[in-house]
N, C-alpha and C positions, 0 to 999 in steps of 0.2 A: 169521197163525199162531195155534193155538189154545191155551192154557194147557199141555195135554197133552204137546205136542210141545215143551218148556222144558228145558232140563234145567240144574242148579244147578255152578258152578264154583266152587272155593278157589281163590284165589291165596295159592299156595301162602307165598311169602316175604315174606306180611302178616297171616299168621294167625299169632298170640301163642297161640293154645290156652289161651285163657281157660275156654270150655266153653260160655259163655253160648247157643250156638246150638245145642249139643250136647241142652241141659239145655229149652231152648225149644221145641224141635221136636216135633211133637205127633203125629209118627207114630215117633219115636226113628231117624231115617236114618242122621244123624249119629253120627259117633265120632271119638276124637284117635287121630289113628295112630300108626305108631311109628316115622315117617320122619321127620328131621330136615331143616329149612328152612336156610339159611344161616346165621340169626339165632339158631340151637341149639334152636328150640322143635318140637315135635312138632305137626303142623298138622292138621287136622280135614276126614276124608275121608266121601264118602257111601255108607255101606255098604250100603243098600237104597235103590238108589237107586228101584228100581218102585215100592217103597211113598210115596214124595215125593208128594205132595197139592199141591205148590207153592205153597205158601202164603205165604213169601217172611218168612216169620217172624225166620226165620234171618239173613235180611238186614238185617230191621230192627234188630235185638239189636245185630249186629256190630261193635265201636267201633271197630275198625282197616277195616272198608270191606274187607273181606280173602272174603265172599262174594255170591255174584250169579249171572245167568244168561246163560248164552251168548247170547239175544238178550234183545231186551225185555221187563221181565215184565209182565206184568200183571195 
């Protein structure tokens, strides 16, 4: 499967909304929304998401491990 075909997930109830991936992202996909997690924090949804380049940027920033991609990335 090809990069293209990736698409990026939050788990949701490990996202702290720090921003660090928000603030990382180098096409700006990312945003904290305004949904609350269990944990009371507002978690970090992908608002464009077609614009995603996959870079996996985001995932590396992450310190709670809170995003990733539904299959392997690469």
């Amino acid at each position: 499967m090809g990069k293209e075909n990736l698409k990026h997930m939050v788990a949701m109830e490990r996202c702290k909304s720090c921003g660090l991936c928000v603030t990382a992202c180098p096409k700006q996909t990312l945003v904290i929304g305004d949904n609350l997690n269990a944990q009371g924090y507002a978690y970090v949804v992908q608002m464009k998401p077609l614009d995603c380049v996959k870079c996996n940027i985001c995932r590396i920033v992450c310190p709670d491990v809170a995003i990733g991609c539904i299959d392997t990335c690469a």
